[in-house]
N, CA, C and O of each residue as an XYZ file, in Angstrom:
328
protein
N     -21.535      2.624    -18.014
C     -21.420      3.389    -16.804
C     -19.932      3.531    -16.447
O     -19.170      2.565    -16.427
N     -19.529      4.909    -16.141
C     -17.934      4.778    -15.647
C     -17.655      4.623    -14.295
O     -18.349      4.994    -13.349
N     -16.662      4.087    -14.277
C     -16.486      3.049    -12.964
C     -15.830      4.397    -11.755
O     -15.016      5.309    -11.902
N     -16.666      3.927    -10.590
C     -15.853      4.786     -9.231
C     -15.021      4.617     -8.982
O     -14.616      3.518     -9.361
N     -13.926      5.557     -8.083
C     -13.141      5.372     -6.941
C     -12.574      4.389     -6.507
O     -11.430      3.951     -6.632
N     -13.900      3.901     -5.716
C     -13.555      2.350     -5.680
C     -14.023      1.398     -5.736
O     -14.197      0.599     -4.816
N     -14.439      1.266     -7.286
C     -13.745     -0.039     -8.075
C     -12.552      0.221     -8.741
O     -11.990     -0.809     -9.113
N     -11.762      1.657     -9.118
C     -10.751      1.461     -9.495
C      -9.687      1.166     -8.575
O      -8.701      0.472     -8.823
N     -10.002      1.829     -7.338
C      -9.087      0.928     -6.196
C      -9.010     -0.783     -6.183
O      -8.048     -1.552     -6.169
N     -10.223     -0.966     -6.193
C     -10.250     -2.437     -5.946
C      -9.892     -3.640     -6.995
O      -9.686     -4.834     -6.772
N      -9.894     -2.743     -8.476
C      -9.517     -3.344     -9.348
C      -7.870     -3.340     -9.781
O      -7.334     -3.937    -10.715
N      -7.195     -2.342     -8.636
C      -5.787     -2.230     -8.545
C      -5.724     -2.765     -7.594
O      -4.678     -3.401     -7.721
N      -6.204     -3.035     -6.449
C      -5.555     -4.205     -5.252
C      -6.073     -5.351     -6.015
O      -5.939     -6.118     -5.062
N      -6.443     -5.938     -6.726
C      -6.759     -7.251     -6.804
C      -5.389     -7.699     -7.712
O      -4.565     -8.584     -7.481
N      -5.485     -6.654     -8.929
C      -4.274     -6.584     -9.613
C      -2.410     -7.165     -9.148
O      -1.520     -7.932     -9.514
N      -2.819     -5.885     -7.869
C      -1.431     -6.631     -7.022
C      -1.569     -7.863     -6.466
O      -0.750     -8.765     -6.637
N      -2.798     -7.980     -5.648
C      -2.906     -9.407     -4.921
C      -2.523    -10.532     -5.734
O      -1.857    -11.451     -5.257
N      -3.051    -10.507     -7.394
C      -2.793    -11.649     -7.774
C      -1.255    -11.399     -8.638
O      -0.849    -12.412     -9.207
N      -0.649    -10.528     -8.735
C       0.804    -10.469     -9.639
C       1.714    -11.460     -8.666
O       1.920    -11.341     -7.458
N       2.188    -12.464     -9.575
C       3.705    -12.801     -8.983
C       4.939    -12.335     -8.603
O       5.780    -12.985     -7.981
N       5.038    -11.212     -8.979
C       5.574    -10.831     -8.529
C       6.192    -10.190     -6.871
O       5.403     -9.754     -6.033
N       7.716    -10.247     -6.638
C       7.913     -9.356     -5.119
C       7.996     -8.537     -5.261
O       8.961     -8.052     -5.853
N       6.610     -7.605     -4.603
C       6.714     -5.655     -4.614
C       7.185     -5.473     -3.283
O       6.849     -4.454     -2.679
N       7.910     -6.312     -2.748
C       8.882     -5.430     -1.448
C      10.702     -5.449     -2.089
O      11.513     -4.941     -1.315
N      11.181     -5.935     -3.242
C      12.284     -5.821     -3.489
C      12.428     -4.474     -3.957
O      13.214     -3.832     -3.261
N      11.882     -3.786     -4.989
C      11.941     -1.929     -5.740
C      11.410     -1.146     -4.798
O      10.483     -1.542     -4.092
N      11.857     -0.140     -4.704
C      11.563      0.630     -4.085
C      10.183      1.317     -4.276
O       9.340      1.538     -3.407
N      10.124      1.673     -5.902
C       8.666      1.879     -6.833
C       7.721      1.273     -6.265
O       6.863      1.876     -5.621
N       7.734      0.196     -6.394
C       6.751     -1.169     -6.189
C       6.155     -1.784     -4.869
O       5.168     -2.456     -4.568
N       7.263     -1.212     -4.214
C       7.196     -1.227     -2.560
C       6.485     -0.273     -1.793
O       6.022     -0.512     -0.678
N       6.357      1.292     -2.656
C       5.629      2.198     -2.061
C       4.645      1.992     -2.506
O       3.701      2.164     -1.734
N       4.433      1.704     -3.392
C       3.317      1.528     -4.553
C       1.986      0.503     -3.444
O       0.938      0.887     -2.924
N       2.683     -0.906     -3.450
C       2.060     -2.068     -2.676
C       1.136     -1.154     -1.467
O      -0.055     -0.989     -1.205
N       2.551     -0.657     -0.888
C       2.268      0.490      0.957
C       1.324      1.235      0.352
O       0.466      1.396      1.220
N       1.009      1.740     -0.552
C      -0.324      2.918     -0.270
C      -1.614      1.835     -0.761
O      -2.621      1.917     -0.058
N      -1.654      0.972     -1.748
C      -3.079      0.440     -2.097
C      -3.214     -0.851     -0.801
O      -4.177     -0.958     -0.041
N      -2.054     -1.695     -0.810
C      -2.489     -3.335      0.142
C      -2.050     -2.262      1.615
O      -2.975     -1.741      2.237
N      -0.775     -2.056      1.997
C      -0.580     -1.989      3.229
C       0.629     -2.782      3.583
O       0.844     -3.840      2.992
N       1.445     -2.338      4.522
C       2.823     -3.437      4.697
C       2.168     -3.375      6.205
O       2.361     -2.416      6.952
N       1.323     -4.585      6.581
C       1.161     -5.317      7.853
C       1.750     -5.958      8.124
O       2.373     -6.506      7.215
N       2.052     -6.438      9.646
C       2.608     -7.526      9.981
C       1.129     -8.533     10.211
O      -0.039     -8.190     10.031
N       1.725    -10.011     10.719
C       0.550    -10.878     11.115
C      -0.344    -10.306     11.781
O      -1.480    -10.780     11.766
N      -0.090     -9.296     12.430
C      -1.406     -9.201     13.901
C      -2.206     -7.806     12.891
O      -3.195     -7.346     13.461
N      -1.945     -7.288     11.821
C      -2.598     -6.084     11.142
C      -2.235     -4.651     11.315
O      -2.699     -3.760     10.603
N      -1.430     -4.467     12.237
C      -0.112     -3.724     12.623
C       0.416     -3.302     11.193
O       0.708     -4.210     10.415
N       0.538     -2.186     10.855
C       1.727     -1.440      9.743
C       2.943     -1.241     10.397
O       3.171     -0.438     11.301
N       3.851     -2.186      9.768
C       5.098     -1.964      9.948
C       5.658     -0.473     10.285
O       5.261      0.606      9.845
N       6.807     -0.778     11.293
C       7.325      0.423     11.679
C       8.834      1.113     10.844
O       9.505      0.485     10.025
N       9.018      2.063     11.158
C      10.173      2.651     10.003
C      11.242      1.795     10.008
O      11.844      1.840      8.935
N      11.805      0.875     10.966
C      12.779     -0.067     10.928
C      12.840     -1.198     10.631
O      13.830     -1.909     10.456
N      11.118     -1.555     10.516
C      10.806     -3.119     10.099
C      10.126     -3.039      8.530
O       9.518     -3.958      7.981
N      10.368     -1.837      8.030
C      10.083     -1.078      6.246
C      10.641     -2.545      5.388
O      11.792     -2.952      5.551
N       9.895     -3.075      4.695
C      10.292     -3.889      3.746
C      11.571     -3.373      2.780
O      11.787     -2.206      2.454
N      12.572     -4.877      2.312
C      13.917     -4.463      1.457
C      14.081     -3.654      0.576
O      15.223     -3.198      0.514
N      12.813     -3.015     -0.697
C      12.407     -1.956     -0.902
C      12.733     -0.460     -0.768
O      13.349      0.365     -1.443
N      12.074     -0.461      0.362
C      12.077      0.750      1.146
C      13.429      1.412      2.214
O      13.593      2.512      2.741
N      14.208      0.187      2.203
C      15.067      0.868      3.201
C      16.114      2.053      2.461
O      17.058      2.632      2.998
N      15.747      2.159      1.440
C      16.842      3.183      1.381
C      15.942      4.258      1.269
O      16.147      5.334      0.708
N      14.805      3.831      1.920
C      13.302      5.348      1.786
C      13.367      6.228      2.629
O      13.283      5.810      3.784
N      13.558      7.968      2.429
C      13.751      8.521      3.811
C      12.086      8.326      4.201
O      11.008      8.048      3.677
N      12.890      8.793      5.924
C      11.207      8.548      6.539
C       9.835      9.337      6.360
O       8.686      8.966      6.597
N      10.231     10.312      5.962
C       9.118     11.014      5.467
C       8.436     10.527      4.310
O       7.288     10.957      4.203
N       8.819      9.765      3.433
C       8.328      9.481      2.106
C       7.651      7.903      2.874
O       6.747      7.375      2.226
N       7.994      7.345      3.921
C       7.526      6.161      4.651
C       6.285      6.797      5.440
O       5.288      6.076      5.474
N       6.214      7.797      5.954
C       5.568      8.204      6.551
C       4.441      8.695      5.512
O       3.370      8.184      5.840
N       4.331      9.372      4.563
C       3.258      9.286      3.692
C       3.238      8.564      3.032
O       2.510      8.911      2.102
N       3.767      7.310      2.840
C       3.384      6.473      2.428
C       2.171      5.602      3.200
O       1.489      4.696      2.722
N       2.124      6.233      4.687
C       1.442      5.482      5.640
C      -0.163      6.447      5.666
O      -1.348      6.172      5.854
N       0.585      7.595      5.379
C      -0.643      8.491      5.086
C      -2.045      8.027      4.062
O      -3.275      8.061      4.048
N      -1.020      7.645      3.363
C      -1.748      7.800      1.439
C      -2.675      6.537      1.678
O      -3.881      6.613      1.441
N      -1.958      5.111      2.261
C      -2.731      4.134      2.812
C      -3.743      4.325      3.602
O      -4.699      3.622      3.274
N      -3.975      5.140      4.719
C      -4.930      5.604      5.460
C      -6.173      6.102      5.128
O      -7.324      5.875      5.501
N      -5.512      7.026      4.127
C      -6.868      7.501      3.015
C      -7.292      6.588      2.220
O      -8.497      6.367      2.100
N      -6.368      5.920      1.556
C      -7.312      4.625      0.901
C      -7.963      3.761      1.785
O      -8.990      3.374      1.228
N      -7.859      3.313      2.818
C      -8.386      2.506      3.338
C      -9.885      3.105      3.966
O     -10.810      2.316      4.156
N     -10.015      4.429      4.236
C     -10.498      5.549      4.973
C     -11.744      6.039      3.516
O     -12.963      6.031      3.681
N     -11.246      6.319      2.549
C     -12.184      6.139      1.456
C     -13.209      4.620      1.402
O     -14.433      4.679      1.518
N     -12.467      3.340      1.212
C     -12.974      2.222      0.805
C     -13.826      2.256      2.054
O     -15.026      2.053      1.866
N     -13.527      2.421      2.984
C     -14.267      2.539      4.366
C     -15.810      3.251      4.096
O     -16.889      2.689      4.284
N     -15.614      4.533      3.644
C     -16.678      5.343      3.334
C     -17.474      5.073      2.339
O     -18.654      5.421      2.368
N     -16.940      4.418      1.320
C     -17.286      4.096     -0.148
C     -18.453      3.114      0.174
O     -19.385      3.310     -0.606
N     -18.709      2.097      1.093
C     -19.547      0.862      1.323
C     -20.780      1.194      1.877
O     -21.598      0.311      2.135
């Protein structure tokens, strides 16, 4: 059977969840993280354009800003998907 939506989402957030790696140092890796996990703070809050992980700061805001988009829809799919 070929796999949905999302399990391929979920089989790419798990992916990140468990890499050792820091995806807030590249910029790549940092947008990357922002559209599948999300850059929350503690309370579940998405960071704001000034509190953008080390990554991202050299990100103009528009590319932060859909980056916030692209997350929305993923989350907004997985939402629908259940």
């Amino acid at each position: 059977m070929k796999p949905d939506l999302k399990t391929v989402i979920q089989s790419l957030q798990t992916t990140i969840a468990f890499d050792s790696r820091d995806w807030s140092i590249d910029k790549r890796l940092a947008w990357i993280y922002g559209v599948l996990m999300g850059w929350d703070d503690e309370a579940g809050e998405p960071f704001t354009f000034e509190d953008r992980p080390k990554g991202l700061r050299d990100c103009p805001k528009e590319d932060y800003e859909r980056m916030h988009e692209y997350r929305a829809i993923v989350r907004q799919y997985k939402q629908s998907a259940d």
